[in-house]
N, C-alpha and C positions, 0 to 999 in steps of 0.2 A: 110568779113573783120571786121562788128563789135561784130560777134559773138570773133571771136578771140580774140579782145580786152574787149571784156567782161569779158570771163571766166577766165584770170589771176586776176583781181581785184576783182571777185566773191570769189574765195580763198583765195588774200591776204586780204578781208575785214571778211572774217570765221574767218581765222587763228589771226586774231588782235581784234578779236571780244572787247573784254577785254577794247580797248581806244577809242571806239566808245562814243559820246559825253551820256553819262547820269548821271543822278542826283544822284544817290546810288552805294555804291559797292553792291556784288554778295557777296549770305551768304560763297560761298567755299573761298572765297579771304580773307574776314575778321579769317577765321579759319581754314585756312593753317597754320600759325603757330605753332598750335599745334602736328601738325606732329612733327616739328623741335626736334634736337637733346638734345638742353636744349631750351624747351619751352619757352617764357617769355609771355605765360596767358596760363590760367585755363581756361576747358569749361567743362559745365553740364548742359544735357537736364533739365528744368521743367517738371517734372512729381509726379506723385502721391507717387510715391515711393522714390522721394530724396526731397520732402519738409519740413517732419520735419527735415533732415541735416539742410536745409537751415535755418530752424526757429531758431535755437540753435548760430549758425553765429554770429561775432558780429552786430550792427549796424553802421551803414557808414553816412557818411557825412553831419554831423550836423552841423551848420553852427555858430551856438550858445552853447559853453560849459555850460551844466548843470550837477547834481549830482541827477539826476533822481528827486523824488519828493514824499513826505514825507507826509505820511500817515494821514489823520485828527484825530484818538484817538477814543477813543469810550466815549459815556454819555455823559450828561451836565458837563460843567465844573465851575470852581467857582473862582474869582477874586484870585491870590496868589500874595505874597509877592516877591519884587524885590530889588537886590541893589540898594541904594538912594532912597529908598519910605520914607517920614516920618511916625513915628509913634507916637500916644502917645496912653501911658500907667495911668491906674486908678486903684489903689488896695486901694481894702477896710479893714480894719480890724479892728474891735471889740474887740479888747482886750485893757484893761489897759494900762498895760505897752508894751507897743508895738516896737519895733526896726524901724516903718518904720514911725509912725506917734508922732506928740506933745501931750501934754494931753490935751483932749477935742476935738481930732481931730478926724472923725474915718475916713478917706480915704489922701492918698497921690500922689499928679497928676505930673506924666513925660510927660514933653514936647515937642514936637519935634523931638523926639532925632532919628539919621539918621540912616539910616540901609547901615551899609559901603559894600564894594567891596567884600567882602568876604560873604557880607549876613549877619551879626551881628550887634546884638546892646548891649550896655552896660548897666546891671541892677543893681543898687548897691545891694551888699549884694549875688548877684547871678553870678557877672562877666559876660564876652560875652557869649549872647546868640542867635545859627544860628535860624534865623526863616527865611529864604529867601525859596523859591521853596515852601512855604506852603501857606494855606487858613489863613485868618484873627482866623477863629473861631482856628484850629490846633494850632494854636501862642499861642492864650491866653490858651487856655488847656495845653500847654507846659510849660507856665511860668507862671499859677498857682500851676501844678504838683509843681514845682521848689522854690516857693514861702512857698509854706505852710509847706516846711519842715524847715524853719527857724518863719515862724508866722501860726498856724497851723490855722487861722481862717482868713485868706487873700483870696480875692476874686481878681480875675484881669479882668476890662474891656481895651479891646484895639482900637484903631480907625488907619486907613495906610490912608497917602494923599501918592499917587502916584503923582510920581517924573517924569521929563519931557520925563524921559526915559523909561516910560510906555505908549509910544503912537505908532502909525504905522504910517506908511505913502503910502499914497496910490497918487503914483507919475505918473501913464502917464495913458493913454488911456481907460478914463472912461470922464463922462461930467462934474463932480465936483471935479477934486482932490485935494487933501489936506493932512493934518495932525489929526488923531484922535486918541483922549483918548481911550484908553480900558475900558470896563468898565465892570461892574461887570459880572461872568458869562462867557460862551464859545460865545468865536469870532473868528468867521471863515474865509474863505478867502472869500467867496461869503457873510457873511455878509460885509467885507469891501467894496465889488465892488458894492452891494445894495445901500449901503450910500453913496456911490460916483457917484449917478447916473445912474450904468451900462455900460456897453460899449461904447464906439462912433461906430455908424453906419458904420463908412467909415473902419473900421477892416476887415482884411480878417480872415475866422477860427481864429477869437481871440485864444493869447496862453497867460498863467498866467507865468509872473516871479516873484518868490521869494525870495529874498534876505535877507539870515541871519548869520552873524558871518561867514561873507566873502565867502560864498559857495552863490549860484546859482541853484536854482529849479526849475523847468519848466515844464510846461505839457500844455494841450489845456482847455479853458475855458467847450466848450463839454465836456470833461472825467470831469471833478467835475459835471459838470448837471446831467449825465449818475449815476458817480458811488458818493454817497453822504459820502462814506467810505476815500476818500477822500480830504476832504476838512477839509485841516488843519485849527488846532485851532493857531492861531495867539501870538505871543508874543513878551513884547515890545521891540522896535527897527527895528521892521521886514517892509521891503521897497517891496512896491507890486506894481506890471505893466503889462498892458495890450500891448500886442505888436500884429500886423499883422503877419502870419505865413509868417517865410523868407525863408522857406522851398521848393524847387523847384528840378524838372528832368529837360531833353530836350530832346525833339523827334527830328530827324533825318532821313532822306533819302525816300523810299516812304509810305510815313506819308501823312494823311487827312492835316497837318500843321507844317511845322519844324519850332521847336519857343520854347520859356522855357514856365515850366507850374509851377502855383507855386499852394502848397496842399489847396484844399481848405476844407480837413479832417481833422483825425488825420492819418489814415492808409488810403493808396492810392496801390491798387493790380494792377497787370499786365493787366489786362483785364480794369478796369477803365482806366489806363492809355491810351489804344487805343482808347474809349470812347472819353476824352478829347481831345484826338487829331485831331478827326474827323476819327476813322478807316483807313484805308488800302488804296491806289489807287487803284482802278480797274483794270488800263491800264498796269501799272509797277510793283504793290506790289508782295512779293512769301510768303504767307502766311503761306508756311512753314520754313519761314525765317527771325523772328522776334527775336530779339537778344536783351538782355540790357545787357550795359555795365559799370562795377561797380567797385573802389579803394579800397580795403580792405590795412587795416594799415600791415605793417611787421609781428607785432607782433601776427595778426590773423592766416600768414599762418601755415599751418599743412602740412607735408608728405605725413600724409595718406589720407589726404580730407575727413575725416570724422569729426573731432571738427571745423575744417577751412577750407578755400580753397587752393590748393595747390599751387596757387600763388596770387600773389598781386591785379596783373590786371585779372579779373574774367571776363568770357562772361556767361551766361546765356542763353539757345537757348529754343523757344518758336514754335511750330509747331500747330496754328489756326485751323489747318484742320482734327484733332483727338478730341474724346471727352475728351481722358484725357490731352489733349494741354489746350482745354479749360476750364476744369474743375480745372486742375492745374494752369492755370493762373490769374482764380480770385480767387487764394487763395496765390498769389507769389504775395509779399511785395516789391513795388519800394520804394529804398531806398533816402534819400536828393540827388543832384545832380549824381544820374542815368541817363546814357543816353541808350533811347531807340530808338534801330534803326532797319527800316524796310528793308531790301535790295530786291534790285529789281530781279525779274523773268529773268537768263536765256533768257528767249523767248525775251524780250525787244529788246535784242540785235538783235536776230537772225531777230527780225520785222523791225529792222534801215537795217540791212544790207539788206535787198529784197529791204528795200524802196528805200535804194541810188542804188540799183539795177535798180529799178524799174526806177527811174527816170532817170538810163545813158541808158535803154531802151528808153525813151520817148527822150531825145537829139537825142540819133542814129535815131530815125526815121523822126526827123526833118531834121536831117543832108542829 
């Protein structure tokens, strides 16, 4: 009697396998879709042979718009001339009869005189002259060149006070911030963050913003330590900030830990990310069934799946259990809010169903 009553619920618990209570889907469930007659996601194994596709990709989901981040120059650099710097002007000349000086005088001193919006100042005898974007020493070379063609024994000394709009600002997360003069010479972003103390402690992967003439620059305080080729030379007006990386994925399903991870790099690979998450479960995981899932903008996708993916919503599949699963996967880039998801073993299932088995076995024998 309860063999009979057994064996229909032994089948309808097979055949429902699918709503038996667990914590992850099954990798064919999530990528069934793609069977569909118009798909709506993209799926490509990780392997050795479609990562640089992947690399060329756009990038995804950045959470903070920036314009990439702007090269530091090469050489020493040397204080230059800005609109509104004051300057004065000293020419000397030795002659008699002179156009610029009284008798008995031999030099004539300009004072002040502002270097307007355009970068010009006004020299009698010579009209507006641009000396903005240039070195103090280039100025006076210019507007001696300029000079001695009307008094051929003019000398010109020059002097620039920098104008209040010759300063930076080094506005958040370092332990002294403030407002500082430029001063003479190349200043760089890491000399600003030097003078301001350094970083505050409580940063996660500090990241540099740059703020100049309304654009937004960004990159991680690391890649200037790393690459020195990068660390722009500073110029005035320019607003600098240290910020905590807001950067983050989230693990999902049989995962060491489903929670958001936020970068604590600059570049964070597939393989790290199992790492942080505490790897695979034992009990549940299908390690050949590890999946991220990724938003590419419109405008990314491609037909052919070769410059883009061919749709919007992209899966990624990651098989643990090959060397090039693994080799491919710490070299595959998770992207800003990537979700990685583990899905569970098949077998899971088939291990609930013996159990509720198992235990209407153990009722019937009490019964």
């Amino acid at each position: 009697m309860v063999i009979k009553l057994i064996r229909p619920m032994l089948v309808c618990l097979l055949v429902a396998g699918c709503t038996l209570p667990r914590g992850a889907a099954i990798q064919s469930e999530v990528l069934r879709e793609q069977d569909a007659e118009n798909p709506s996601i993209a799926v490509y194994p990780v392997t050795r042979a479609l990562l640089p596709r992947f690399a060329n990709w756009p990038y995804t989901g950045t959470s903070i718009r920036s314009d990439g981040w702007l090269k530091g120059g090469g050489g020493a650099g040397s204080q230059l001339i800005k609109p509104y710097d004051r300057v004065d002007l000293v020419v000397w000349d030795s002659e008699d009869n002179s156009l610029l000086t009284s008798e008995g005088q031999k030099l004539v001193e300009m004072r002040n005189m502002r270097v307007n919006g355009n970068g010009q100042i006004f020299v009698p005898y010579l009209g507006e002259q641009r000396i903005s974007g240039k070195t103090p020493d280039a100025a006076r070379r210019q507007l001696e060149r300029a000079m001695i063609e009307i008094v051929p024994s003019a000398q010109v000394q020059i002097a620039i006070m920098t104008s209040t709009q010759s300063v930076v600002s080094l506005v958040g997360g370092v332990n002294a911030p403030g407002t500082v003069p430029l001063p003479e010479g190349k200043f760089t972003v890491l000399n600003l963050i030097a003078q301001g103390g350094g970083p505050q402690a409580t940063l996660r992967n500090p990241r540099v913003r740059l703020i100049r003439g309304g654009h937004t620059y960004a990159t991680s305080l690391q890649r200037l330590y790393d690459n020195p080729s990068l660390d722009t030379s500073l110029t005035g007006g320019d607003k600098v900030a240290l910020v905590s990386d807001d950067r983050y994925f989230r693990s999902l399903g049989a995962s060491g830990a489903e929670q958001i991870f936020y970068f604590d790099k600059e570049h964070i690979s597939a393989l790290d990310a199992v790492s942080m998450f505490g790897g695979l479960s034992d009990q549940r995981a299908n390690p050949k069934g590890v999946l991220v899932l990724r938003n590419y903008g419109s405008g990314a996708v491609r037909p052919d799946g070769i410059a883009g993916p061919e749709n919007a919503r992209t899966v990624f599949t990651i098989d643990l259990t090959t060397a090039d699963g693994l080799f491919s996967a710490e070299k595959f880039a998770i992207h800003p809010q990537d979700t990685v998801l583990v899905t569970e073993s098949p077998v899971t299932s088939a291990r609930t169903v013996f159990s509720i088995v198992g235990s209407a076995f153990g009722v019937a024998n009490q019964l």
